[in-house]
C-alpha positions as CSV (number, residue, x, y, z in Angstrom):
1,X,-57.5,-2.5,-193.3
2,X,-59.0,-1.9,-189.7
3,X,-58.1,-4.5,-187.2
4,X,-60.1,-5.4,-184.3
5,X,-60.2,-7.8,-181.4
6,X,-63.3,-6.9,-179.6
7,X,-66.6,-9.0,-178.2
8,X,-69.1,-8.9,-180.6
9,X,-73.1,-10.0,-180.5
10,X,-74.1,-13.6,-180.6
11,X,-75.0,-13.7,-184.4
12,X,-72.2,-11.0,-186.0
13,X,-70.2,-14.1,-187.3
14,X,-73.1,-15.1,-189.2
15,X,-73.8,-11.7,-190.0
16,X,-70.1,-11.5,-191.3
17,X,-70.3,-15.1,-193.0
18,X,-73.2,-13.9,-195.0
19,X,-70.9,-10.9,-196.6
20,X,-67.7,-13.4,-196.8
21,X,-65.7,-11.6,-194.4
22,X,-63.2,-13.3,-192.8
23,X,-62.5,-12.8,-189.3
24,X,-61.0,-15.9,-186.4
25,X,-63.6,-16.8,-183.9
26,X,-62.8,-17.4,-180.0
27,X,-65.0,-18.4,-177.5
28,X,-64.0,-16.6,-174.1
29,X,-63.3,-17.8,-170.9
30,X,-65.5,-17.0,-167.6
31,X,-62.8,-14.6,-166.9
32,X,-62.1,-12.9,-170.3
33,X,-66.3,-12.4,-170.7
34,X,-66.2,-10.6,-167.4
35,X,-63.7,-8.5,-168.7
36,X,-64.8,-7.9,-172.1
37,X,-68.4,-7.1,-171.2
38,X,-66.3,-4.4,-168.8
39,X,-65.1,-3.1,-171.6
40,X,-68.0,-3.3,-173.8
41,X,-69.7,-1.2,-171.4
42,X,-67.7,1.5,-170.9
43,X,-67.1,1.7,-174.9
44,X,-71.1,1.5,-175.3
45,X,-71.7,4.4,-172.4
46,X,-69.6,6.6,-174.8
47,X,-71.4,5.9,-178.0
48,X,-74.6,6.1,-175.5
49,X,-73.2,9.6,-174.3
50,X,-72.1,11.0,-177.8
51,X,-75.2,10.1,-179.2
52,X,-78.2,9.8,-177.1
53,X,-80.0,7.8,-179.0
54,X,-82.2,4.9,-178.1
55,X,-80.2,2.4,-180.1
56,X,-77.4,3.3,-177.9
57,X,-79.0,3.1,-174.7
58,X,-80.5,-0.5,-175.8
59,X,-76.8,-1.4,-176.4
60,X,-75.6,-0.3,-172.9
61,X,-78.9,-2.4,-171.6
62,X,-77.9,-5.5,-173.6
63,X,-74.4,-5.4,-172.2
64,X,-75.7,-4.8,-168.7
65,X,-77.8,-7.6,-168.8
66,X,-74.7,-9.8,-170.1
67,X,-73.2,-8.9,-167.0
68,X,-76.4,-9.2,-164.6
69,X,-76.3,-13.1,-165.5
70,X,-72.2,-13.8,-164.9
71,X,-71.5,-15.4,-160.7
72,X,-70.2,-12.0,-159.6
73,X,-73.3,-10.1,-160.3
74,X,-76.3,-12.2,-160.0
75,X,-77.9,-10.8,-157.4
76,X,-77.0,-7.1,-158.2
77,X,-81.2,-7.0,-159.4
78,X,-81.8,-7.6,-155.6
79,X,-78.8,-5.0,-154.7
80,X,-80.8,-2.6,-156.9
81,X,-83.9,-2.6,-155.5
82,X,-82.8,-2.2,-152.2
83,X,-81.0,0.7,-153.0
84,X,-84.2,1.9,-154.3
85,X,-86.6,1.3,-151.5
86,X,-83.7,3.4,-149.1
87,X,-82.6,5.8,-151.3
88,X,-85.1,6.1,-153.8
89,X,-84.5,5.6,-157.6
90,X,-84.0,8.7,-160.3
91,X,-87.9,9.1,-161.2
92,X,-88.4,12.7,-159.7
93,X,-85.4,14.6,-161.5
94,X,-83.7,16.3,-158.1
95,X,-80.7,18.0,-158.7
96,X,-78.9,19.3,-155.6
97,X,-76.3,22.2,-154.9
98,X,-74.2,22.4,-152.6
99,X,-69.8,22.0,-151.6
100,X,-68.3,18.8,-150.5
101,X,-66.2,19.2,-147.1
């Protein structure tokens, strides 16, 4: 039997109810969310990067919005616009060549 010990969606334990599994519930912390939706991420970029598929990259979105409403990153919408307007976004495909000194 697989173990796991993971952050899940919102409505999995109904989900899991449903099939009468049984699993133990915890609610996290400020804290242990900030870390878990870490984690999340970087396990959902790898799914996202295996697979490619849209249904990834919505899971790697719905993470990243997770985190875009936590105190530490609430304003990172505003960080990314600016970065934008000065730098420009991704929208014209450049690739540059070249060595690092």
């Amino acid at each position: 039997m697989e173990k796991y010990n993971k952050l899940v969606r919102d409505k999995i334990p109904s989900i899991l109810d449903a099939q009468g599994i049984s699993y133990e519930k915890k609610v996290a912390t400020p804290e242990e969310l900030k870390a878990e939706l870490i984690k999340k991420l970087g396990e959902e970029i790898g799914e996202f990067s295996e697979a490619g598929s849209p249904e990834e990259l919505a899971d790697v979105i719905e993470v990243i919005e997770a985190l875009k409403k936590l105190p530490d990153y609430i304003n990172v919408e505003e960080l990314r616009k600016k970065k934008s307007e000065e730098r420009g976004a991704f929208d014209q495909g450049i690739i540059i060549k070249g060595e690092k000194e």
